[in-house]
mmCIF file of the N, C-alpha and C atoms, coordinates in Angstrom:
data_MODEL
# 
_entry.id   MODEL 
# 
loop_
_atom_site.group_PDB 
_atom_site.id 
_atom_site.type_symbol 
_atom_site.label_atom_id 
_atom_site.label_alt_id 
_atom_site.label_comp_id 
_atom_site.label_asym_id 
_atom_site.label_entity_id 
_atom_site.label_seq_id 
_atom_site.pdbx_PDB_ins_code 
_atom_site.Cartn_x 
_atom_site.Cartn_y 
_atom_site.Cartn_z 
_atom_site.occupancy 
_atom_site.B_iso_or_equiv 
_atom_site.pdbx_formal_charge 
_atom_site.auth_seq_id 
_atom_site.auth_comp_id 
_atom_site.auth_asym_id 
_atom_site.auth_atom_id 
_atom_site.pdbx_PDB_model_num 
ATOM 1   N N  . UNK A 1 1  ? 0.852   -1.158  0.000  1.00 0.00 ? 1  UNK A N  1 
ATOM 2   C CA . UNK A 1 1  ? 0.000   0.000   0.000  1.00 0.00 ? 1  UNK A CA 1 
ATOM 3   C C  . UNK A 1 1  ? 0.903   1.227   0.000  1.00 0.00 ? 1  UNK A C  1 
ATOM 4   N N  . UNK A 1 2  ? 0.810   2.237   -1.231 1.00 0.00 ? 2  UNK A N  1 
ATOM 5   C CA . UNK A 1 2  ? 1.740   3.606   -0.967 1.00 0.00 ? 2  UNK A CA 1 
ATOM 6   C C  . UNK A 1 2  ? 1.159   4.078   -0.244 1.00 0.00 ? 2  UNK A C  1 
ATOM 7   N N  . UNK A 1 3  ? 2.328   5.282   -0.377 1.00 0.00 ? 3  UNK A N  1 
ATOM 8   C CA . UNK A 1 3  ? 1.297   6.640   1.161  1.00 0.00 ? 3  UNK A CA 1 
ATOM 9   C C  . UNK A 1 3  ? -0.110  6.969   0.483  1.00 0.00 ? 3  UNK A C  1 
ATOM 10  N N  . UNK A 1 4  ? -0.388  7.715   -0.971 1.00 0.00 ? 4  UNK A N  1 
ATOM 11  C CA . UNK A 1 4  ? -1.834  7.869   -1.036 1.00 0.00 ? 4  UNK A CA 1 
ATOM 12  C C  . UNK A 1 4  ? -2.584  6.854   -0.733 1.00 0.00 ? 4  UNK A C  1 
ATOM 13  N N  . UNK A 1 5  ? -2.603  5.729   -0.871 1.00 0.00 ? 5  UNK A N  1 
ATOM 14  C CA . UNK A 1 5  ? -3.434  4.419   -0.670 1.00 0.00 ? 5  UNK A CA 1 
ATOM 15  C C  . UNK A 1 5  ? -3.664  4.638   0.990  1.00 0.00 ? 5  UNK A C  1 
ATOM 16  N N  . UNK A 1 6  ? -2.921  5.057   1.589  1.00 0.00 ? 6  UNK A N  1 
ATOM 17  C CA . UNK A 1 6  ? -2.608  4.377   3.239  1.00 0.00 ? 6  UNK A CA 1 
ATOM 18  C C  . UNK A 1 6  ? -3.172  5.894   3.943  1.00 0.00 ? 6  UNK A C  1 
ATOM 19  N N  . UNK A 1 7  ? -2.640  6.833   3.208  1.00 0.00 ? 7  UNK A N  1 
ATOM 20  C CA . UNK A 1 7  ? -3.605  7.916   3.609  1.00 0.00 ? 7  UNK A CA 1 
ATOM 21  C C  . UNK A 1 7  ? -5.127  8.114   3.432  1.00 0.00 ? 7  UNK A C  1 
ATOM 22  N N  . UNK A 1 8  ? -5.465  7.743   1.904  1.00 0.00 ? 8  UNK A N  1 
ATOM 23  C CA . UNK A 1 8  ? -6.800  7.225   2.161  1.00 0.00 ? 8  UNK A CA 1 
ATOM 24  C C  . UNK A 1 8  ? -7.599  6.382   2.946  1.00 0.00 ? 8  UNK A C  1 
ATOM 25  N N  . UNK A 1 9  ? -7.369  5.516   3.070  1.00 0.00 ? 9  UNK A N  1 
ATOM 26  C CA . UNK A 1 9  ? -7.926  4.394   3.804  1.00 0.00 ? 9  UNK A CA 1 
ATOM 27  C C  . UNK A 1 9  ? -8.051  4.679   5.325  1.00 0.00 ? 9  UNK A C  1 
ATOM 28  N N  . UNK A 1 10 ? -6.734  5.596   5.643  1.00 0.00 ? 10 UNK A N  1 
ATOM 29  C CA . UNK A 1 10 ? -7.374  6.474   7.359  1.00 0.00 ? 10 UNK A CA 1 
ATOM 30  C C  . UNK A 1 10 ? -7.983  6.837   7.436  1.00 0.00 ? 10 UNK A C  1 
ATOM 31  N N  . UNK A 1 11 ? -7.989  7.914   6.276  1.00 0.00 ? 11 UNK A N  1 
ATOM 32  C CA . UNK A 1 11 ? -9.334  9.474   6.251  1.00 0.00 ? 11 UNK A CA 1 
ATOM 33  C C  . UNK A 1 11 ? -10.697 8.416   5.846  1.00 0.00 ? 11 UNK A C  1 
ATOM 34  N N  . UNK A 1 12 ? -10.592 7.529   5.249  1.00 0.00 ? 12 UNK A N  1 
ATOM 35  C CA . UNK A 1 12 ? -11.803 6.800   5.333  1.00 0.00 ? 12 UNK A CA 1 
ATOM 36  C C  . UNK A 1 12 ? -12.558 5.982   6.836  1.00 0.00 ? 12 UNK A C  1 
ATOM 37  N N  . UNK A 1 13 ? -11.345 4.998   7.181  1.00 0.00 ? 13 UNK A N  1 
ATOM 38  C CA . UNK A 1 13 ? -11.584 4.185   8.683  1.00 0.00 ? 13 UNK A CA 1 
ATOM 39  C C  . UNK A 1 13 ? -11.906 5.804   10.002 1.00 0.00 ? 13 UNK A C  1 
ATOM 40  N N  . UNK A 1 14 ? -11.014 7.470   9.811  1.00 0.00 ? 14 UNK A N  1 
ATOM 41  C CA . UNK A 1 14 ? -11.299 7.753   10.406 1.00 0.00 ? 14 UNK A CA 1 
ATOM 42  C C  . UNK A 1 14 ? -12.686 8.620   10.443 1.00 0.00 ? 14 UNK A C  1 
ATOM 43  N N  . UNK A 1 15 ? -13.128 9.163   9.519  1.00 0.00 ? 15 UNK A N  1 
ATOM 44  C CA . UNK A 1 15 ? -14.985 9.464   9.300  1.00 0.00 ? 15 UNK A CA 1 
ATOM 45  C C  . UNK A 1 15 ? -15.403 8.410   9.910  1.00 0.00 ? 15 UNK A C  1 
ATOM 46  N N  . UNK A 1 16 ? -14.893 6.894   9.333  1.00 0.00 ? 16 UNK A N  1 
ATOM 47  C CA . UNK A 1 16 ? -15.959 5.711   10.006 1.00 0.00 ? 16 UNK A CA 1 
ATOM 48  C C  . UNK A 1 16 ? -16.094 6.006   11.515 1.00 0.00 ? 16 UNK A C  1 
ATOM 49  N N  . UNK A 1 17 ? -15.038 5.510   12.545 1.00 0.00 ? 17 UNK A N  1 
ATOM 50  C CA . UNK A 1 17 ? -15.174 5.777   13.391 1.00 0.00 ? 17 UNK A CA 1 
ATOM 51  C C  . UNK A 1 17 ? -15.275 7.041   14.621 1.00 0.00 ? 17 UNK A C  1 
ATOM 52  N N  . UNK A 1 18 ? -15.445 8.039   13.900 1.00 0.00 ? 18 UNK A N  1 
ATOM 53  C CA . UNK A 1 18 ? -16.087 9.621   14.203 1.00 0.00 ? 18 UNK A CA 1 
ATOM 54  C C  . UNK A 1 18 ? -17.284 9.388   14.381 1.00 0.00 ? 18 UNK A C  1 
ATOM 55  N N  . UNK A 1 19 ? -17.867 9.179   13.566 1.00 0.00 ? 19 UNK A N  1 
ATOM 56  C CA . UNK A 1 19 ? -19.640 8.893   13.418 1.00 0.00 ? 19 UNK A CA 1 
ATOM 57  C C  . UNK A 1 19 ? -19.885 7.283   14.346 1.00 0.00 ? 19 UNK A C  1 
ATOM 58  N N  . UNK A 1 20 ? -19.283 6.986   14.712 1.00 0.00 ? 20 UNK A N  1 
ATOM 59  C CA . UNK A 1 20 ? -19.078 5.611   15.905 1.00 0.00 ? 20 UNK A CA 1 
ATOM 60  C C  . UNK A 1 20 ? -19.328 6.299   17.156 1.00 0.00 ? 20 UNK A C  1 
ATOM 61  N N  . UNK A 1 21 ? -18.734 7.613   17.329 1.00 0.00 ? 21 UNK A N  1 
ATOM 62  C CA . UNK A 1 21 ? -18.023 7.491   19.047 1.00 0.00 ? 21 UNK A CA 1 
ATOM 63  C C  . UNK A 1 21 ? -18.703 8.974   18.525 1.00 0.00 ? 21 UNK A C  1 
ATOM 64  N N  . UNK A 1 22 ? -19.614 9.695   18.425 1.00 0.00 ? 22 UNK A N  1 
ATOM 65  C CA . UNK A 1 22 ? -20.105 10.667  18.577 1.00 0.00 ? 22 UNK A CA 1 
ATOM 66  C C  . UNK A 1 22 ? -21.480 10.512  19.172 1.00 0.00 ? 22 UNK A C  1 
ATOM 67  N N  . UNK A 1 23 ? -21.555 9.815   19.351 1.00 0.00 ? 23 UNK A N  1 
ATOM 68  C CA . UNK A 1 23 ? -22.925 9.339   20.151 1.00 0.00 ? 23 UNK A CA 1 
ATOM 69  C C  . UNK A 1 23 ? -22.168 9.272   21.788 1.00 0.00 ? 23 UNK A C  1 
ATOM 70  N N  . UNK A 1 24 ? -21.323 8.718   21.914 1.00 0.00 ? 24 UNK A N  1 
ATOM 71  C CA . UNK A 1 24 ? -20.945 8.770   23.691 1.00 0.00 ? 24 UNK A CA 1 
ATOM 72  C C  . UNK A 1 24 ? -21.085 9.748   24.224 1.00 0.00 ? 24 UNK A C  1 
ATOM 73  N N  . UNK A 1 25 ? -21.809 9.141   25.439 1.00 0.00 ? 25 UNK A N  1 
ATOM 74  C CA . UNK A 1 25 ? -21.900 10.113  26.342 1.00 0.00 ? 25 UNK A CA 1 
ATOM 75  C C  . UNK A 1 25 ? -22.775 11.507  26.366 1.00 0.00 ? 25 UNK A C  1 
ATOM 76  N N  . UNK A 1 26 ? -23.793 11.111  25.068 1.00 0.00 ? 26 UNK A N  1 
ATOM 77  C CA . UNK A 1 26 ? -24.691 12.699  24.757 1.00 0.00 ? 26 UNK A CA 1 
ATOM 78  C C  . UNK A 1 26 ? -25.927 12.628  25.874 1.00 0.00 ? 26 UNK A C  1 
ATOM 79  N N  . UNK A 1 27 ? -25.768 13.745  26.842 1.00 0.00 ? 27 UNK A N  1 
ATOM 80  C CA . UNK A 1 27 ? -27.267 13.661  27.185 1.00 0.00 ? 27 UNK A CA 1 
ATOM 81  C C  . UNK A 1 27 ? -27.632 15.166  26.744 1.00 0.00 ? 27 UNK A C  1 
ATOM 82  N N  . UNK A 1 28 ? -28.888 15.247  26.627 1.00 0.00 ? 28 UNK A N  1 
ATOM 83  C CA . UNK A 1 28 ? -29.652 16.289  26.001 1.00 0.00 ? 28 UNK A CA 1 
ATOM 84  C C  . UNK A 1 28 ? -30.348 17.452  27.369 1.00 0.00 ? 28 UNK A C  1 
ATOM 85  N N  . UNK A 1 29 ? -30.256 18.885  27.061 1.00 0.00 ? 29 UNK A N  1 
ATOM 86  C CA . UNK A 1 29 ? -30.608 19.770  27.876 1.00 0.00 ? 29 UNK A CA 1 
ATOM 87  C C  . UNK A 1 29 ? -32.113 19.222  28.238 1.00 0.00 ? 29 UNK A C  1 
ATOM 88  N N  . UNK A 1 30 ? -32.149 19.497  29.695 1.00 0.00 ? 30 UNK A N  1 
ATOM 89  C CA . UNK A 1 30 ? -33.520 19.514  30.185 1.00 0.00 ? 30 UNK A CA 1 
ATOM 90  C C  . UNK A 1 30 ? -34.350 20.647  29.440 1.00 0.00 ? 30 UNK A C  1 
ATOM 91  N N  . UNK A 1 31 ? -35.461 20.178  29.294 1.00 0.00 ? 31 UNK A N  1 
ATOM 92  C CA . UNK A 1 31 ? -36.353 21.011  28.701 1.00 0.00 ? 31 UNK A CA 1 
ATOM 93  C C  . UNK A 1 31 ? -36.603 22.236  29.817 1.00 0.00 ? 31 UNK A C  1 
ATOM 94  N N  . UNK A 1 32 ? -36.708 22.542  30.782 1.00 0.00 ? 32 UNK A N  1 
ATOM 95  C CA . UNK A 1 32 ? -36.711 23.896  31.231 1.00 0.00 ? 32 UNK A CA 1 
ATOM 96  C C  . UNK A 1 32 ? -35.372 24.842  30.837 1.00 0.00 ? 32 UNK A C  1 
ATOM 97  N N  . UNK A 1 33 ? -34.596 24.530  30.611 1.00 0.00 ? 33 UNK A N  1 
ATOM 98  C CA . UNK A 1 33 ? -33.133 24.909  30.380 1.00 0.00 ? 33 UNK A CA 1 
ATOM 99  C C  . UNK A 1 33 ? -32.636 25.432  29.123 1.00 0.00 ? 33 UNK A C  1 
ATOM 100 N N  . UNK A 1 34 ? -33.590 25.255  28.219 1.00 0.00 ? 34 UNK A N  1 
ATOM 101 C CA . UNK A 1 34 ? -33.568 25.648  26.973 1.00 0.00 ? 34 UNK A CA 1 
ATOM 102 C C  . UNK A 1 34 ? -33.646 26.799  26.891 1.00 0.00 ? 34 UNK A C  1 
ATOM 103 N N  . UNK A 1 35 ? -32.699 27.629  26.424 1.00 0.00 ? 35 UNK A N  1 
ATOM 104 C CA . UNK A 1 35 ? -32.369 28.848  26.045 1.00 0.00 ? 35 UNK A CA 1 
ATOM 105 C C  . UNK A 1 35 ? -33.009 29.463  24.775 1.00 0.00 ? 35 UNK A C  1 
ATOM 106 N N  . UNK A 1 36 ? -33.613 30.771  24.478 1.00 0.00 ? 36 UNK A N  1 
ATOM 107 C CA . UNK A 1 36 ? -34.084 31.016  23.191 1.00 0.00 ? 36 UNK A CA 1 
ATOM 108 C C  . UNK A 1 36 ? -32.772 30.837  22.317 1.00 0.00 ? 36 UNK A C  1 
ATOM 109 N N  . UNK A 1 37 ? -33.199 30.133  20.770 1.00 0.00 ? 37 UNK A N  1 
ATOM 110 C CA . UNK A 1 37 ? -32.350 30.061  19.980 1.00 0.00 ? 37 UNK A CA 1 
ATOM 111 C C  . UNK A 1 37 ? -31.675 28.794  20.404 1.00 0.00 ? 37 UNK A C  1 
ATOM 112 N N  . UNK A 1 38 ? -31.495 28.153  20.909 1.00 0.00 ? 38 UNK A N  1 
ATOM 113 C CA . UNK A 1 38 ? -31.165 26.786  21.213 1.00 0.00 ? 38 UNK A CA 1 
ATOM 114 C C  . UNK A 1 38 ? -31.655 25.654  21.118 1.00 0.00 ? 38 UNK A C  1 
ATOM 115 N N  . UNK A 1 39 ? -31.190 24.892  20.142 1.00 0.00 ? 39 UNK A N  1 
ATOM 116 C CA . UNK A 1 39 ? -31.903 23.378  20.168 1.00 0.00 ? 39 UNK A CA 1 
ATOM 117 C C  . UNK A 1 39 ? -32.456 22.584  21.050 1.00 0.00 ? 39 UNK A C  1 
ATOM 118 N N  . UNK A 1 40 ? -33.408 22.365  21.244 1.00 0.00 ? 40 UNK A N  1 
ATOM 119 C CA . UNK A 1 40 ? -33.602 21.460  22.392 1.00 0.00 ? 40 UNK A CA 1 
ATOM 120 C C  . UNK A 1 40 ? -33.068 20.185  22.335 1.00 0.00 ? 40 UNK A C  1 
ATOM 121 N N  . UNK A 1 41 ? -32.717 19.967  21.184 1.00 0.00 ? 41 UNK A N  1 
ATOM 122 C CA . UNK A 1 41 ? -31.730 18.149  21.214 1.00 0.00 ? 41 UNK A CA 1 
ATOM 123 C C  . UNK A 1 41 ? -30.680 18.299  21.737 1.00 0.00 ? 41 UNK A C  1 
ATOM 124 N N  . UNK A 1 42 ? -30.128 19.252  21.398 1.00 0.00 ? 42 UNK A N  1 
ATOM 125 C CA . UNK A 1 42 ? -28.439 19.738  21.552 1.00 0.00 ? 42 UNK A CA 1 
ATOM 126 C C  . UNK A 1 42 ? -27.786 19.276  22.850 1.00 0.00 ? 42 UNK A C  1 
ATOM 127 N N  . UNK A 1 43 ? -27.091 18.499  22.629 1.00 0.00 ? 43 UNK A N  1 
ATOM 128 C CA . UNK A 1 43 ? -26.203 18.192  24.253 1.00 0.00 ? 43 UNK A CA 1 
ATOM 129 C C  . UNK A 1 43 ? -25.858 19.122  24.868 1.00 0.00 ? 43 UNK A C  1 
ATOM 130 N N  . UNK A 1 44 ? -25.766 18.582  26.574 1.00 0.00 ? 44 UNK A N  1 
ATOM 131 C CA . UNK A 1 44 ? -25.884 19.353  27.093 1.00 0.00 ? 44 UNK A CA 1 
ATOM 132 C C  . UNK A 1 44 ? -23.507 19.475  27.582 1.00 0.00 ? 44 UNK A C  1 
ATOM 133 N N  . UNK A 1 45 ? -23.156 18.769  26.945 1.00 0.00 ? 45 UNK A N  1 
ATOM 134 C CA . UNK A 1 45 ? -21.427 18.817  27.091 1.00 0.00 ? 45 UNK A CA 1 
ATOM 135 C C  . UNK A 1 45 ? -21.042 17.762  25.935 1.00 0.00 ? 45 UNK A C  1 
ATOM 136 N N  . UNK A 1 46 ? -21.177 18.694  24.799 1.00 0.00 ? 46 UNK A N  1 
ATOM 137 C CA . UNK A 1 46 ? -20.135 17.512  23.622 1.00 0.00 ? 46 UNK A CA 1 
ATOM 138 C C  . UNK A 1 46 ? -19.348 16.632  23.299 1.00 0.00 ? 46 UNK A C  1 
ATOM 139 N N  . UNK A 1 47 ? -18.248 17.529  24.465 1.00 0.00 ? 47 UNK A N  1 
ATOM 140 C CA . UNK A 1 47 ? -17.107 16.742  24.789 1.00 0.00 ? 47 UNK A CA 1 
ATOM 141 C C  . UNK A 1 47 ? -16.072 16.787  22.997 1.00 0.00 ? 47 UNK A C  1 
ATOM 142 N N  . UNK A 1 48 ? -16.474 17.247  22.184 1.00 0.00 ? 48 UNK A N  1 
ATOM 143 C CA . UNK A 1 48 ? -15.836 17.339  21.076 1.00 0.00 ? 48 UNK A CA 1 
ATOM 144 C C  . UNK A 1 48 ? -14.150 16.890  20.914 1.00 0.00 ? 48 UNK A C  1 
ATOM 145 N N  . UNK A 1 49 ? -13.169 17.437  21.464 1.00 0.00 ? 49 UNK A N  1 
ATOM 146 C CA . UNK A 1 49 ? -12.128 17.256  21.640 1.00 0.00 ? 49 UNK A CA 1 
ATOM 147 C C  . UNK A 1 49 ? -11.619 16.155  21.895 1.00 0.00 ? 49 UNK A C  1 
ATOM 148 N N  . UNK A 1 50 ? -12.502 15.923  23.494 1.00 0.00 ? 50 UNK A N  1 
ATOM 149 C CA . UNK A 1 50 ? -12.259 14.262  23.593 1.00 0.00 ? 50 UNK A CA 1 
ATOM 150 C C  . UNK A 1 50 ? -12.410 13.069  22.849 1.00 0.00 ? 50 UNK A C  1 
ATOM 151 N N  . UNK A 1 51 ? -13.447 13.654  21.756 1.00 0.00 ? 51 UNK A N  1 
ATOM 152 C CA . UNK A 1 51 ? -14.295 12.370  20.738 1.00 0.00 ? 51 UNK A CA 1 
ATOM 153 C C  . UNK A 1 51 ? -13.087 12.265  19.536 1.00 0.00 ? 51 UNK A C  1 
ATOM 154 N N  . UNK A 1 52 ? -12.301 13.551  19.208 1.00 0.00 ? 52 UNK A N  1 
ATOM 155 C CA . UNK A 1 52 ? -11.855 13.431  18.074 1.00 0.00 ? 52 UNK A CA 1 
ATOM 156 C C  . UNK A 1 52 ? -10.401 12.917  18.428 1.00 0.00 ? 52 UNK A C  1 
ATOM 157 N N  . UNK A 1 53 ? -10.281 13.386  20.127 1.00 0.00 ? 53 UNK A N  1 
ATOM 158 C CA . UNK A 1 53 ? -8.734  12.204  20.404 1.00 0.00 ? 53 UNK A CA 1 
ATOM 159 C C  . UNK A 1 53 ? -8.596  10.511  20.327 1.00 0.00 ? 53 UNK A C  1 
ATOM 160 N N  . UNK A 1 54 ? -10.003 10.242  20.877 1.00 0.00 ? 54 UNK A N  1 
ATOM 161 C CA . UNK A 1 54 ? -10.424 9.238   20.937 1.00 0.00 ? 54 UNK A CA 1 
ATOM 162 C C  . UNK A 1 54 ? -10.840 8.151   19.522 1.00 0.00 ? 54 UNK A C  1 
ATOM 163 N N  . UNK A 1 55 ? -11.318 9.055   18.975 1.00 0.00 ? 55 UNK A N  1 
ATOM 164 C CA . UNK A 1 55 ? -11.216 8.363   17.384 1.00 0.00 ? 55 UNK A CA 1 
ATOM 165 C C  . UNK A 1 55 ? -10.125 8.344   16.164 1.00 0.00 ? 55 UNK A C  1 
ATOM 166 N N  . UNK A 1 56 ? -8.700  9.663   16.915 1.00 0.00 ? 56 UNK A N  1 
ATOM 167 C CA . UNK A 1 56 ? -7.831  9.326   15.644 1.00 0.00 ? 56 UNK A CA 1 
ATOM 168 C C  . UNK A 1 56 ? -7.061  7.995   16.726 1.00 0.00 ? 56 UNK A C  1 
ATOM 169 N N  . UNK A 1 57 ? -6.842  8.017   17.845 1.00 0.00 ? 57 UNK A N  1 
ATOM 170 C CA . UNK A 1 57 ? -6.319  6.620   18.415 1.00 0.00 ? 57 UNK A CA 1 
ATOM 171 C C  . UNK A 1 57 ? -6.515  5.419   17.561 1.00 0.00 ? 57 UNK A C  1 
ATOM 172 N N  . UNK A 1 58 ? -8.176  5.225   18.086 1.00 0.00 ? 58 UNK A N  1 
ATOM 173 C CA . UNK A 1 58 ? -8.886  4.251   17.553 1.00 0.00 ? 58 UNK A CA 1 
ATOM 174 C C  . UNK A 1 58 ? -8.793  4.035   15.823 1.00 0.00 ? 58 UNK A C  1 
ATOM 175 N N  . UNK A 1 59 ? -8.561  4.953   15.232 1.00 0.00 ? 59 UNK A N  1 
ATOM 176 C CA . UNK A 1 59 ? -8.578  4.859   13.566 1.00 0.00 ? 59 UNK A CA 1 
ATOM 177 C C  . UNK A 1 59 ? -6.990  4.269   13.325 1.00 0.00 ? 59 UNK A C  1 
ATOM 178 N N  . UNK A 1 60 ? -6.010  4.964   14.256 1.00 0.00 ? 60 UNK A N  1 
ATOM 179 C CA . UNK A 1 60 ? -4.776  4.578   13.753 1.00 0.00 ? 60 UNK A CA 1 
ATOM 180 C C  . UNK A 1 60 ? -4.358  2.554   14.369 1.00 0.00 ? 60 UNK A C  1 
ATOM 181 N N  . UNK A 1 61 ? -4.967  2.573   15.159 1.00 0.00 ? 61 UNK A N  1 
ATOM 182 C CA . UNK A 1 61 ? -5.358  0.885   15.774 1.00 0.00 ? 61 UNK A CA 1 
ATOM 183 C C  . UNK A 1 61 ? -5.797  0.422   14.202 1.00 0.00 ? 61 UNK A C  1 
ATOM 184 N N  . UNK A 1 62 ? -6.952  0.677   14.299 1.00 0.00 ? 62 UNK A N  1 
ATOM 185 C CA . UNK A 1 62 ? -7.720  -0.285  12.862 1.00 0.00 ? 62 UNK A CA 1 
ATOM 186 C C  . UNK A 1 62 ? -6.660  0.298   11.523 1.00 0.00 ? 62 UNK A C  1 
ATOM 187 N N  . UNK A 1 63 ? -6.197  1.045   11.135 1.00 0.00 ? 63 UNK A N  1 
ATOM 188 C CA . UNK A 1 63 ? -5.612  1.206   10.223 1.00 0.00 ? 63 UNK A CA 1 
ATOM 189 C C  . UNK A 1 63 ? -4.451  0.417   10.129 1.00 0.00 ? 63 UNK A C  1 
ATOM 190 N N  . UNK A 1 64 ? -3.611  0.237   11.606 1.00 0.00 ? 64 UNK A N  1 
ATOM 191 C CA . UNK A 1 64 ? -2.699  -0.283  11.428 1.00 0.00 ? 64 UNK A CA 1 
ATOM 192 C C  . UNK A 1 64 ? -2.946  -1.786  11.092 1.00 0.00 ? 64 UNK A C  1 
ATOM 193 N N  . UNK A 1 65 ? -4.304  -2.391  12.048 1.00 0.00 ? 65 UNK A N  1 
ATOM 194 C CA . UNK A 1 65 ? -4.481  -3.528  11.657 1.00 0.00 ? 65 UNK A CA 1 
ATOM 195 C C  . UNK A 1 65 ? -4.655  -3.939  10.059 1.00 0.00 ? 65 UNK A C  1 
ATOM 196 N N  . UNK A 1 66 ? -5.397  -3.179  9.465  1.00 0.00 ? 66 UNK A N  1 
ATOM 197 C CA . UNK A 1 66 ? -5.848  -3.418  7.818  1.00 0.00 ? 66 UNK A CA 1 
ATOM 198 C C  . UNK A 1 66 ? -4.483  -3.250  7.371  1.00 0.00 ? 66 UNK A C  1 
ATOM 199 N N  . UNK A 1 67 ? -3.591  -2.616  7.901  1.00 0.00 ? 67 UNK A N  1 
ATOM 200 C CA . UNK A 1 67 ? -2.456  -2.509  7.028  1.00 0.00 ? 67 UNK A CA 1 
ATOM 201 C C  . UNK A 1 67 ? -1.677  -3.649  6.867  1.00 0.00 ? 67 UNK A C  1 
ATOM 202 N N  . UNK A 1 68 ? -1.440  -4.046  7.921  1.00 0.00 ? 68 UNK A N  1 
ATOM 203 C CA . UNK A 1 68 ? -1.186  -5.791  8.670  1.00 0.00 ? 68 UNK A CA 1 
ATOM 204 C C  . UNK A 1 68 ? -1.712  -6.580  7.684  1.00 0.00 ? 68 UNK A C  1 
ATOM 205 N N  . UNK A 1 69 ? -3.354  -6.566  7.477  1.00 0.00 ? 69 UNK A N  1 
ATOM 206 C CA . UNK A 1 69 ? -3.589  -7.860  6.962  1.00 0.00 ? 69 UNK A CA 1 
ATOM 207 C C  . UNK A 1 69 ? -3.154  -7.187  5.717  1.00 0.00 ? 69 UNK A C  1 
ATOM 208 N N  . UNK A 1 70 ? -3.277  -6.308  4.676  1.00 0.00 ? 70 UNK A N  1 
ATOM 209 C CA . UNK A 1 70 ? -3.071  -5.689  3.131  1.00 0.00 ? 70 UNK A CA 1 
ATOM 210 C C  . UNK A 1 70 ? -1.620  -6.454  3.073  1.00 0.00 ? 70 UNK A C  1 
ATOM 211 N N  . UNK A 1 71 ? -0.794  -6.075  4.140  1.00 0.00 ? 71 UNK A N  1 
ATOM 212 C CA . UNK A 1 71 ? 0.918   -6.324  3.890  1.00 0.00 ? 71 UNK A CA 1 
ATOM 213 C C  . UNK A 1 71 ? 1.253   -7.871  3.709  1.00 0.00 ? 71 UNK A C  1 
ATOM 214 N N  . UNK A 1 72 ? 0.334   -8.279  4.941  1.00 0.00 ? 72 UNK A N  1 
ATOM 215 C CA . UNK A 1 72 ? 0.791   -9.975  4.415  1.00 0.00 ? 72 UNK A CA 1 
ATOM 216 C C  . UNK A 1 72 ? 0.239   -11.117 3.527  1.00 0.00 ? 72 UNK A C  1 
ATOM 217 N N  . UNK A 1 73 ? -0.742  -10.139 3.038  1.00 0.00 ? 73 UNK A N  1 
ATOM 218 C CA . UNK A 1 73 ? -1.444  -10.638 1.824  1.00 0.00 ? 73 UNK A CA 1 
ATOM 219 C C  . UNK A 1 73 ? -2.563  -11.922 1.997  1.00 0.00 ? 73 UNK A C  1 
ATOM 220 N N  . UNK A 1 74 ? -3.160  -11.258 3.371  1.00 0.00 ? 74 UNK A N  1 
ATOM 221 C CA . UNK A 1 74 ? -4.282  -12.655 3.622  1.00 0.00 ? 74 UNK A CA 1 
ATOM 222 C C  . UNK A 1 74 ? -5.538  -11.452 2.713  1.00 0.00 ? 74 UNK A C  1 
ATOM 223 N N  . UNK A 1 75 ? -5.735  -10.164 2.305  1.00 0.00 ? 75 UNK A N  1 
ATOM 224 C CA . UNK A 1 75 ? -6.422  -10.067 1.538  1.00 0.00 ? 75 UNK A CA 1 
ATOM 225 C C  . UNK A 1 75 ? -5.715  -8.923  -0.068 1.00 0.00 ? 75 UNK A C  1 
ATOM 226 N N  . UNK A 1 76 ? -5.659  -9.120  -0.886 1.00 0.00 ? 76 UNK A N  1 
ATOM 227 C CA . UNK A 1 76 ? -4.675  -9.024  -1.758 1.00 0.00 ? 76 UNK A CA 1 
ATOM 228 C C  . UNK A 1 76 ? -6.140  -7.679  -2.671 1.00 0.00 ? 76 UNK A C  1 
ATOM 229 N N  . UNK A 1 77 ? -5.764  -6.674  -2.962 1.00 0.00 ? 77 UNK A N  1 
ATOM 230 C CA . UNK A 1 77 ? -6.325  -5.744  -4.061 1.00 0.00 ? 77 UNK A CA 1 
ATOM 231 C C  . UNK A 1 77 ? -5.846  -5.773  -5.436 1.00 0.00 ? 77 UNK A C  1 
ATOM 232 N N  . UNK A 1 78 ? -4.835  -6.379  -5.775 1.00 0.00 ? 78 UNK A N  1 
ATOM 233 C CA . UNK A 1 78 ? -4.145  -6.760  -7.245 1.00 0.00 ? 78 UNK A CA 1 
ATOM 234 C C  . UNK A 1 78 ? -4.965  -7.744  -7.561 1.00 0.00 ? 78 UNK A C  1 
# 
């Protein structure tokens, strides 16, 4: 796998698992608490930062694994 190949396949595994781990941990504002102009779905602590440390970890794990199996040829793209 070259670098474009291997760079793709992160930026791909890492969207995957972004949209995985963006659901943790959401709880939603109490409905008295709702501010004008504010969603009422909208969490009430995102945690954003943490989600996106947490998923390039996790992406570079699975990447490395796919790279593993690509390299030793238990699944072959040629």
């Amino acid at each position: 796998m070259g670098l474009y190949a291997g760079l793709t396949v992160y930026v791909v595994i890492w969207w995957m698992v972004l949209f995985m781990v963006l659901p943790w941990g959401i709880q939603p504002i109490d409905a008295a608490d709702v501010e004008k102009g504010h969603a009422s779905g909208a969490p009430r602590r995102p945690r954003i930062v943490l989600k996106v440390l947490i998923t390039t970890v996790t992406a570079a794990a699975v990447w490395m694994l796919v790279w593993g199996i690509i390299r030793m040829d238990l699944i072959s793209f040629r």
